[in-house]
C-alpha positions in Angstrom: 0.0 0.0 0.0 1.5 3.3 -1.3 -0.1 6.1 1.6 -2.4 5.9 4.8 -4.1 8.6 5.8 -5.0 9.4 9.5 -7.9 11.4 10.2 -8.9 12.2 13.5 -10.6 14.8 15.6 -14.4 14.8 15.7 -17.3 13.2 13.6 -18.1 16.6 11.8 -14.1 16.4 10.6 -14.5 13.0 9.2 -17.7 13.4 7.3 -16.0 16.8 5.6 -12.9 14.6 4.4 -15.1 12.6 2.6 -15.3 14.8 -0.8 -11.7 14.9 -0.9 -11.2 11.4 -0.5 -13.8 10.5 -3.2 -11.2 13.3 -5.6 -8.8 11.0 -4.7 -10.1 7.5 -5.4 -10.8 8.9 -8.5 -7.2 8.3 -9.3 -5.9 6.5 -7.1 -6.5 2.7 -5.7 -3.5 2.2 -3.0 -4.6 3.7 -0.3 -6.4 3.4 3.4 -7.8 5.4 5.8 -7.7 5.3 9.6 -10.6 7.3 11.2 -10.0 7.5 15.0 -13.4 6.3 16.1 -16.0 7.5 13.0 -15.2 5.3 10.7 -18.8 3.8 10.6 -19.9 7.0 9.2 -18.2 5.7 5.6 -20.0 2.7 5.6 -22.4 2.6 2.0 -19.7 4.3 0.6 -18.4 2.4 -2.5 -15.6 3.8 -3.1 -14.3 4.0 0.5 -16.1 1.9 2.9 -13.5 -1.2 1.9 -10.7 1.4 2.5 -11.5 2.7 5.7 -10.5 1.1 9.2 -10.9 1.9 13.1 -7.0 2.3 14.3 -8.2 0.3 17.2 -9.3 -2.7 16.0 -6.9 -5.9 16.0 -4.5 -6.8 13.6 -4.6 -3.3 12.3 -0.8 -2.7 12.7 0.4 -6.3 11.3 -2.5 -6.1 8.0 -2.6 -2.5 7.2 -0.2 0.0 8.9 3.2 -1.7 8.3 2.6 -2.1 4.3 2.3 1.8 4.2 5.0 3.2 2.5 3.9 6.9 4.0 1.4 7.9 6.6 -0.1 11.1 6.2 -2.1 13.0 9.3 -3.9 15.8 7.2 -4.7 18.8 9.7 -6.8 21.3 7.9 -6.4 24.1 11.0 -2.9 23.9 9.9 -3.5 25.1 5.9 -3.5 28.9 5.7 -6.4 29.5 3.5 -8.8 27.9 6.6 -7.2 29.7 9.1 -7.2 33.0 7.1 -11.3 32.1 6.2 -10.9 31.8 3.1 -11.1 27.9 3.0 -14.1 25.3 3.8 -13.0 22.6 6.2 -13.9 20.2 3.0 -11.8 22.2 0.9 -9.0 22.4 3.0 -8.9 18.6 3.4 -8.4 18.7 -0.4 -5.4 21.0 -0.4 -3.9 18.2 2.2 -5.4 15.3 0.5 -5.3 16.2 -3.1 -2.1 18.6 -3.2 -4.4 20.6 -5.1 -5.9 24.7 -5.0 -8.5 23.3 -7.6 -12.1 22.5 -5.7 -14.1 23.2 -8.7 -14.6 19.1 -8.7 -14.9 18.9 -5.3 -18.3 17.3 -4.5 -20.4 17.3 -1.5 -20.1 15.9 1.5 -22.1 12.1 1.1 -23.4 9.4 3.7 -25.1 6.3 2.5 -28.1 5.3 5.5 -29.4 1.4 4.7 -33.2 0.8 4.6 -33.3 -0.5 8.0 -32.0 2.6 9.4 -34.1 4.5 7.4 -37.6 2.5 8.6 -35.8 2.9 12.1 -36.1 6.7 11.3 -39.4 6.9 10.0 -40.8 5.2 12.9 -39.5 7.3 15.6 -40.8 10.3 13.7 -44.1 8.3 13.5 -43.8 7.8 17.4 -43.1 11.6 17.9 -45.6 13.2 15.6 -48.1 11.1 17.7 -47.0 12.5 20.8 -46.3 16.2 19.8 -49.1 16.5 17.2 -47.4 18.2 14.8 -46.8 18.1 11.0 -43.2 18.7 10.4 -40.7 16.9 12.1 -37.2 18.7 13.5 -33.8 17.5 14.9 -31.8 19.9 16.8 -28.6 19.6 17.9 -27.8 22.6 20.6 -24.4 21.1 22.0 -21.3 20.5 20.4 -18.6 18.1 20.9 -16.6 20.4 23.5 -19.6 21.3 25.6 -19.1 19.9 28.8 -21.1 19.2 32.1 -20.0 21.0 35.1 -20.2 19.1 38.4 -22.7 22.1 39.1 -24.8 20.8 36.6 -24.1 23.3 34.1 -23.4 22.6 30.3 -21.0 25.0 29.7 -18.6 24.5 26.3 -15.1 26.9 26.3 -15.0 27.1 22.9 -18.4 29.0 22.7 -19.7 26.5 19.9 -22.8 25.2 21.5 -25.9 27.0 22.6 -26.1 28.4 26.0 -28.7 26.2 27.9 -31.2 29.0 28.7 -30.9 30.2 25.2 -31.7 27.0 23.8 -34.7 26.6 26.2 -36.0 29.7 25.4 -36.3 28.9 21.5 -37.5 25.4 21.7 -40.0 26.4 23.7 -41.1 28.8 21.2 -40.6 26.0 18.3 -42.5 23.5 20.0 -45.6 25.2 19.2 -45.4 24.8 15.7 -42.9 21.0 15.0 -42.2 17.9 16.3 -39.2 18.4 18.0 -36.0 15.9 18.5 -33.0 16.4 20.4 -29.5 15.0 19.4 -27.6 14.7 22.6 -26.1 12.8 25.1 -28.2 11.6 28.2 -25.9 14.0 30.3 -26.9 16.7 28.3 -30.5 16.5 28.4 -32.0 19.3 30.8 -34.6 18.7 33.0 -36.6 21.8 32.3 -36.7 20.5 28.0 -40.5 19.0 28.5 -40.8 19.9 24.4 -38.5 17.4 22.5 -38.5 13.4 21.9 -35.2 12.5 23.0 -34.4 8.8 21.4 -30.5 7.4 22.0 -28.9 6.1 18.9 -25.7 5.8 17.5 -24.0 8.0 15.4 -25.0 6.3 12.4 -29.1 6.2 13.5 -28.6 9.9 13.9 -27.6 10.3 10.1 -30.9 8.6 9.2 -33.1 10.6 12.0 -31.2 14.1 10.2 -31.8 12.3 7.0 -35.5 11.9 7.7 -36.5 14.9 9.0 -37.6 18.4 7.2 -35.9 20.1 9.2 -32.4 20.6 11.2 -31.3 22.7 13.4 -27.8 22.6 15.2 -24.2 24.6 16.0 -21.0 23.9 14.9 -21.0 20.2 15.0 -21.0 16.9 13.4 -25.1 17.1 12.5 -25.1 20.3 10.6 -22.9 17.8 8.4 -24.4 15.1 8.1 -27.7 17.5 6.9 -25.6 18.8 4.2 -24.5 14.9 3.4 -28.5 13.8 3.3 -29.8 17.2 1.3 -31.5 18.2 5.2 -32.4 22.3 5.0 -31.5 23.6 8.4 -30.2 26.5 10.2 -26.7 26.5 11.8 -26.3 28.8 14.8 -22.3 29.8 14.5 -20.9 31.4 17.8 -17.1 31.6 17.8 -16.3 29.9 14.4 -16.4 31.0 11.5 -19.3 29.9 8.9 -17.3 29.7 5.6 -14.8 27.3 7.6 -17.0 25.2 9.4 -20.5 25.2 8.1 -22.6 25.6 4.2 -23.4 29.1 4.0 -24.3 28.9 0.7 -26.8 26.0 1.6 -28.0 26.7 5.1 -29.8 29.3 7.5 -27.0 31.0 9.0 -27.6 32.6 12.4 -24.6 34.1 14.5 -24.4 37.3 16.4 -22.7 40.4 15.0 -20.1 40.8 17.8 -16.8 40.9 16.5 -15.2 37.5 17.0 -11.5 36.4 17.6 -10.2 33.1 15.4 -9.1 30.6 17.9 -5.9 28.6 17.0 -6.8 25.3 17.8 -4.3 22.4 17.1 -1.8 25.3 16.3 -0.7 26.8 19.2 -2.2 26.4 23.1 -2.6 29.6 25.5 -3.8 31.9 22.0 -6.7 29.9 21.5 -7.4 29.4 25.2 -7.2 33.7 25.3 -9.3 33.5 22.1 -11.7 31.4 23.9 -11.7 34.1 26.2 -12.6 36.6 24.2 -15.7 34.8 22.3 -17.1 33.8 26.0 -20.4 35.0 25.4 -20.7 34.6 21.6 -23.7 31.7 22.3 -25.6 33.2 24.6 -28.8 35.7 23.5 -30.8 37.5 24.8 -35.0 37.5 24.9 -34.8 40.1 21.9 -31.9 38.3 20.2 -34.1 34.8 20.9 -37.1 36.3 19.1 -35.6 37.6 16.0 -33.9 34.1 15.6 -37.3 32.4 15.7 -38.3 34.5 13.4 -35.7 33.7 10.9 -35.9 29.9 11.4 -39.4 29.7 11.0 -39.2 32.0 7.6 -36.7 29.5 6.5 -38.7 26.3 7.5 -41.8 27.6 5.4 -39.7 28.8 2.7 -38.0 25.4 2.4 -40.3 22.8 3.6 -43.5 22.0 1.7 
């Protein structure tokens, strides 16, 4: 085997390498990929599912790894363009991947659900229309990866990606009245006060069909906004510190972020600037009644304008 690639970092990362490993294949047959943890989200794929391993599993060092002949960690924080927002993480990975500036044939990001997923899907939207009543069915996704619970019980995320809880109370209690609602999170996350949303727990690749399923998504800076774009999903993205031309679809989605001037945070280039940078986006995510309103507003324009 001529190169192995190592991708790692979280599930949103690995679903935006896909495009620029589907480039690749294009030309090239002798390769593999090691996806630290996600590499279930390639399955379907023709052209990379037989490619793609789990560093973790055994045997992977004795039938894979030592037949590489170079091993290649592509790091898109690391390519100026992104870092300079001028970049897509996608298209970044295809300046690493590719050794290319050239993304007009860079396609879009893809996952491949089976049918049983899919029936899966449809009948937990069946289960929550018949509890909530409603016709149109929604997934949101408030939290990101790096939101954390505090020992006080808080879910508090550094980085300033993922909603502030009372924010995110305050508009699903205002969306409730007019979708079925379905929260992507982890147990831990799940706040007591959130009476409004169905709140199944499924794997990462049963949430790909739920997003797949729905009319609707709703999420930050994480791995579902994605897998929406991946499964043709309309959907607002709520962008707090990051930037939406590096981490999200602005050209697809609802983008919703505040108008504060932000500060880029370095991550996985240098340590205390992006800790100071965090610092400096602390309240990025959190809005007020007003601010709440006028984003209500805007999502529900965009759900009628794109949802039939």
């Amino acid at each position: 085997m001529k190169k192995l690639f190592f991708i790692d970092g979280g599930a949103g990362r690995a679903v935006a390498s896909i495009p620029a490993f589907l480039k690749y294949a294009k030309k090239h047959d002798d390769f593999a990929i090691l996806v630290h943890g996600w590499d279930t989200l390639y399955w379907g794929i023709p052209e990379l599912q037989d490619k793609v391993f789990n560093p973790e599993q055994k045997g992977i060092f004795d039938h894979v790894i030592k037949d590489a002949e170079e091993l290649v960690s592509p790091e898109p924080y690391r390519v100026p363009g992104y870092f300079k927002q001028e970049l897509s993480l996608a298209e970044a990975f295809d300046v690493l991947i590719n050794d290319t500036h050239d993304h007009s044939d860079l396609g879009l990001p893809v996952l491949k659900t089976s049918k049983m997923e899919e029936i899966n899907a449809a009948g937990m939207f069946l289960d929550a229309k018949n509890q909530q009543k409603k016709q149109k069915n929604i997934v949101l996704q408030p939290f990101g990866r790096s939101a954390q619970k505090h020992p006080t019980g808080t879910i508090i995320d550094e980085s300033s990606r993922s909603l502030d809880p009372q924010s995110y109370l305050k508009l699903v209690k205002k969306l409730s009245v007019k979708y079925n609602l379905v929260l992507m999170a982890e147990q831990d996350f799940h706040i007591a006060e959130d009476t409004y949303t169905v709140k199944p727990q499924a794997d990462l690749r049963m949430w790909a069909a739920f997003i797949g399923s729905a009319d609707y998504f709703i999420g930050v800076d994480s791995v579902g906004q994605h897998m929406a774009r991946a499964l043709g999903t309309p959907g607002t993205v709520i962008v707090g510190s990051t930037f939406a031309i590096n981490t999200t679809y602005p050209d697809y989605f609802n983008i919703v972020e505040k108008k504060d001037a932000k500060k880029y945070s370095p991550i996985r280039i240098s340590g205390l600037e992006s800790h100071l940078a965090d610092r400096a986006n602390d309240t990025l995510m959190d809005f007020s009644d007003e601010e709440i309103n006028t984003m209500y507003t805007n999502i529900v324009k965009d759900i009628e304008k794109k949802v039939k």
